[in-house]
FINUKOL-411022 format. One record per residue (C-alpha): residue in three letters; x, y, z. Coordinates in pm, whole numbers, plus 50000, padded with zeros to 5 digits. Layout:
<nodes>
alaXYZ;...
</nodes>
This chain:
<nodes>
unk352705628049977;unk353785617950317;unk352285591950489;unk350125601050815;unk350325561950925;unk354095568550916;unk354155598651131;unk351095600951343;unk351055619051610;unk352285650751467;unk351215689251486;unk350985714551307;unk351615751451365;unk348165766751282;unk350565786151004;unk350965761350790;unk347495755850791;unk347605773350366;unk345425770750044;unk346135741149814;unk346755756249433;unk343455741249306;unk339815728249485;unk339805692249563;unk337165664049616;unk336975642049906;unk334345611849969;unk334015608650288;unk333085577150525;unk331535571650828;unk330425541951033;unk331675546451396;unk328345540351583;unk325365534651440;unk324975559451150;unk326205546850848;unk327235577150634;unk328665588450332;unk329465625150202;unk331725643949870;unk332815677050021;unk334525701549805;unk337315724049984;unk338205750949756;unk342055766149693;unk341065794049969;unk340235769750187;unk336425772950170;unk334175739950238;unk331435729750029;unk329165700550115;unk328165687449760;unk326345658249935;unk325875641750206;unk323805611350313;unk323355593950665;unk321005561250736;unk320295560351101;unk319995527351287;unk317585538551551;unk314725515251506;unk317445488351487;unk318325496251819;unk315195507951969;unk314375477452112;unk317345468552287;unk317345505252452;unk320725513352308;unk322965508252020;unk324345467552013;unk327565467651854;unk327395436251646;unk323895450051479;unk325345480751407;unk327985467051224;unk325965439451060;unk323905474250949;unk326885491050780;unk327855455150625;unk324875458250439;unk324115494950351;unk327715508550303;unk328195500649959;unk324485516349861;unk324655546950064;unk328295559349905;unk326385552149574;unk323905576949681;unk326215602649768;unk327645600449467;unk324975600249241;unk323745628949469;unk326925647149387;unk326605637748968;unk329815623749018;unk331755591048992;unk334565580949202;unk337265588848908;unk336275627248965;unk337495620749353;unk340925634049462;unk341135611549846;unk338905588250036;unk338555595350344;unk337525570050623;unk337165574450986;unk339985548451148;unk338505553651508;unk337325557151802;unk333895537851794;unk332745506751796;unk335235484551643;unk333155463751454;unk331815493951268;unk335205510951211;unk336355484251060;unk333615481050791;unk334185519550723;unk337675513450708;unk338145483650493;unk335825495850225;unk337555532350201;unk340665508850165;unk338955491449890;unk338035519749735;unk341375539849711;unk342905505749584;unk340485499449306;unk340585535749209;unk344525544249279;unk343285573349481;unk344695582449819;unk343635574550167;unk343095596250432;unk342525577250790;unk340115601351010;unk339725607151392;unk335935608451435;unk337035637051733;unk338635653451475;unk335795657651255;unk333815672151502;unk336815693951586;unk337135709651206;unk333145710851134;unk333175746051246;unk335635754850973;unk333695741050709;unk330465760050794;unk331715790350917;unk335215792550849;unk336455793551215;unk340145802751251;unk342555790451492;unk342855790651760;unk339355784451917;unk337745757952183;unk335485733552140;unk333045715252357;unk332305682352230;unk329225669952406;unk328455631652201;unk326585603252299;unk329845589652428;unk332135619452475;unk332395651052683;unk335215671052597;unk336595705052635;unk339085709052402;unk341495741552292;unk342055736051877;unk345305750751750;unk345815733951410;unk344905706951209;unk346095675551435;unk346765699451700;unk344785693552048;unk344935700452374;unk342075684052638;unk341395707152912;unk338655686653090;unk336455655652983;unk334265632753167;unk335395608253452;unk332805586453450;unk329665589953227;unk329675611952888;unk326765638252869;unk325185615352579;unk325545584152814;unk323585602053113;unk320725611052942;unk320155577752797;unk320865560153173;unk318345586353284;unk315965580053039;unk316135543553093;unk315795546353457;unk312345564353445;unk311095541053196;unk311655565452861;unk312215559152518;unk315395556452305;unk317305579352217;unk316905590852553;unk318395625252501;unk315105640452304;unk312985618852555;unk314115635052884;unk313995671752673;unk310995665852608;unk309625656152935;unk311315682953076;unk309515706852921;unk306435698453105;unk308255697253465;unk309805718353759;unk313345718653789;unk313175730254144;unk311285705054267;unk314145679454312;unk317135692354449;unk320435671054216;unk323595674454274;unk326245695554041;unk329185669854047;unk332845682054105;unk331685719554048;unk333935731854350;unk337625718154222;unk338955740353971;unk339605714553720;unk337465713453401;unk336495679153414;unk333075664853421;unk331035638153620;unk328005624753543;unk327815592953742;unk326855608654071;unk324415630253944;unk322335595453793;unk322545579154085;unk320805605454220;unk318295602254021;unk317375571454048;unk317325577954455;unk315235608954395;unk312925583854157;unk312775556154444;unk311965585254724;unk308365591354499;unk307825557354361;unk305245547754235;unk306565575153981;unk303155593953826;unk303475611253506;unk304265643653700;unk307415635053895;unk309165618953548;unk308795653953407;unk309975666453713;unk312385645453738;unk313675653653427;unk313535690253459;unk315525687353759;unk318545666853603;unk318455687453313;unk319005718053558;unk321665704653735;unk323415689753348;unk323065726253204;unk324375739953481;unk327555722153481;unk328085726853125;unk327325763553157;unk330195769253466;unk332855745753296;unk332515763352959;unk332745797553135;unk335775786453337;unk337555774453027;unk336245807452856;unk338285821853078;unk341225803353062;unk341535811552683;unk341205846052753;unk344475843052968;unk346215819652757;unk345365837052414;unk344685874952455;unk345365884652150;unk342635858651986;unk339205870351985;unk337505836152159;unk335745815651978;unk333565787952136;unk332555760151893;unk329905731551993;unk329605700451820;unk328145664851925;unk324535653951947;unk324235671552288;unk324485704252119;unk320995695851958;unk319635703452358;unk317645736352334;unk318595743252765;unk321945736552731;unk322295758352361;unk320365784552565;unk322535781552897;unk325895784852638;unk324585812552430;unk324115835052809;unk328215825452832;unk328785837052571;unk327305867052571;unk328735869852929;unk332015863852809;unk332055881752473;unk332595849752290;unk331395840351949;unk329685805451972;unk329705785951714;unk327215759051668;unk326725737451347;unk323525731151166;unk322005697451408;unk322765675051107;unk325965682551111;unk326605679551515;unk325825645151480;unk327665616751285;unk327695619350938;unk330215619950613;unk330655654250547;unk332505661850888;unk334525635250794;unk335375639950451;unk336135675350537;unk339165668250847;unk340325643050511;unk340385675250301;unk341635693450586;unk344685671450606;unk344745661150226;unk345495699450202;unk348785695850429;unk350195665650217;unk349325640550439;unk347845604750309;unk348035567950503;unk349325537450383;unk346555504250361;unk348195493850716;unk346585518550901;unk344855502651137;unk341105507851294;unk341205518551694;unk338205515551911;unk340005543452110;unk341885574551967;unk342375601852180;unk342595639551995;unk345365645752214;unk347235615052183;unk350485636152277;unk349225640552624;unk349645675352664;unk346825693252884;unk345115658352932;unk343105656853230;
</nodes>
């Protein structure tokens, strides 16, 4: 087999995208933040998926404390429950590792610390076993989920809406991206934790300000809808946080009312600007690809957001667009995404040598076309 360390980038017509002559196995390896995750996915000669299991340990309460993930805990995490957590997925599975065709690993971006313990040990792995390796893009797991649960075809779009990512991103192909807008400042994931921090929530602070906003009125504080009148399909996040905080300071001392109005009102303003770019680049695909029935696919923690799935479903019914969004287990970090973009490439030949190396920053598009 080639070797992907030897070649990367590349892409791939979504043609030659064709069914191996027999199912393989795949472990798959995950350890980018601060979920340390293991998964055996099956992808069969038709090029169906099949989770056969898939185990994540969260480091939450690790982190709780500190109001956000610390990098050198989260890897000290993985350090120590690596090793036991790929056991579990394997005795999940009824399997040993001599039954696996690849190892897959995720070789960036993320924390560095952590990549490297996920790394290393799916190195280890494929030289103790004489199995090959398969060096992931965390993006592109997110990117191929879709295909393993629901068997999207290409071309479609993605929105990738993480704790530190914000993406809008046109799929071709395996290892073939194109990044029509992303964040300039703050990912969606970041904002809600800054916001959450600011009026005095809890961590994660994505389910915290959800929550709270539930109880408020969005009208109430008038935010701003960052960079909404240019035409690119980038997003800013910054602004609208500061904001926030001056909104917070113009009612202080804050009562239990104004957080949840407070929160109502930046979740507004963040649904809203989800909602327009997604339509905008909705229509953009339409232009670019009429032949291709559109297909919008959301992945990333931020998907888990019951106004913003509710904002994107009305787009796509707008739009006649089939959205796509994966079960919430599978939006957020774990193995199986992972092992699957391994099978997804295993499947087109391509393996990587032990000197790949782990990179806290890996862009999908790392050919630069359409970047923003």
């Amino acid at each position: 087999m080639r070797s992907a360390s030897a070649i990367r980038p590349h892409v791939f017509a979504r043609d030659q995208i064709a069914a191996m002559d027999r199912e393989t196995l795949v472990l798959g390896i995950e350890t980018s933040c601060d979920e340390t995750a293991a998964a055996l996915v099956r992808r069969h000669p038709d090029g169906r998926g099949e989770i056969v299991s898939n185990i994540v340990r969260s480091q939450i309460e690790e982190h709780r404390a500190f109001g956000g993930v610390v990098p050198e805990l989260a890897a000290r995490a993985h350090v120590v429950h690596l090793d036991a957590i790929i056991s579990r997925a394997l005795e999940d599975a009824r399997m040993d590792l001599s039954q696996v065709d690849a190892i897959a690993a995720t070789a960036g971006p993320g924390l560095i610390g952590g990549v490297l313990v996920g790394l290393t040990t799916g190195k280890a792995l494929a030289a103790a076993s004489g199995k090959p390796l398969v060096a992931v893009n965390h993006l592109e797991g997110h990117a191929l989920t879709a295909r393993l649960t629901d068997g999207v075809k290409f071309p479609y779009l993605m929105l990738l809406v993480s704790g530190g990512h914000s993406q809008i991103v046109l799929v071709r192909g395996v290892g073939d991206y194109e990044r029509w807008g992303s964040t300039i400042d703050d990912a969606l994931g970041e904002a809600f934790d800054k916001a959450a921090k600011l009026l005095g929530l809890g961590y994660p602070g994505g389910p915290e300000v959800e929550k709270a906003a539930q109880k408020g009125e969005a009208k109430r504080f008038d935010l701003p809808r960052p960079l909404l009148r240019e035409k690119r399909l980038d997003f800013s996040f910054s602004g609208l946080k500061t904001a926030l905080r001056l909104a917070a300071e113009s009612v202080a001392p804050v009562t239990d009312t104004d957080i949840a109005d407070l929160c109502a009102s930046f979740q507004a303003a963040v649904t809203d600007i989800v909602a327009v770019r997604s339509k905008q680049a909705l229509e953009r695909f339409a232009a670019e690809y009429p032949d291709s029935a559109p297909t919008y696919v959301v992945a990333g923690g931020g998907a888990a957001n019951a106004a913003i799935g509710g904002a994107l479903r009305d787009v796509a019914a707008r739009t006649g667009t089939h959205l796509v969004v994966p079960p919430p287990a599978l939006c957020t970090d774990n193995g199986a995404m992972i092992a699957w973009a391994g099978a997804e490439r295993f499947a087109l030949g391509l393996t990587d040598g032990f000197d790949v190396a782990a990179r806290p920053r890996w862009p999908l598009d790392e050919l630069g076309r359409g970047a923003a």
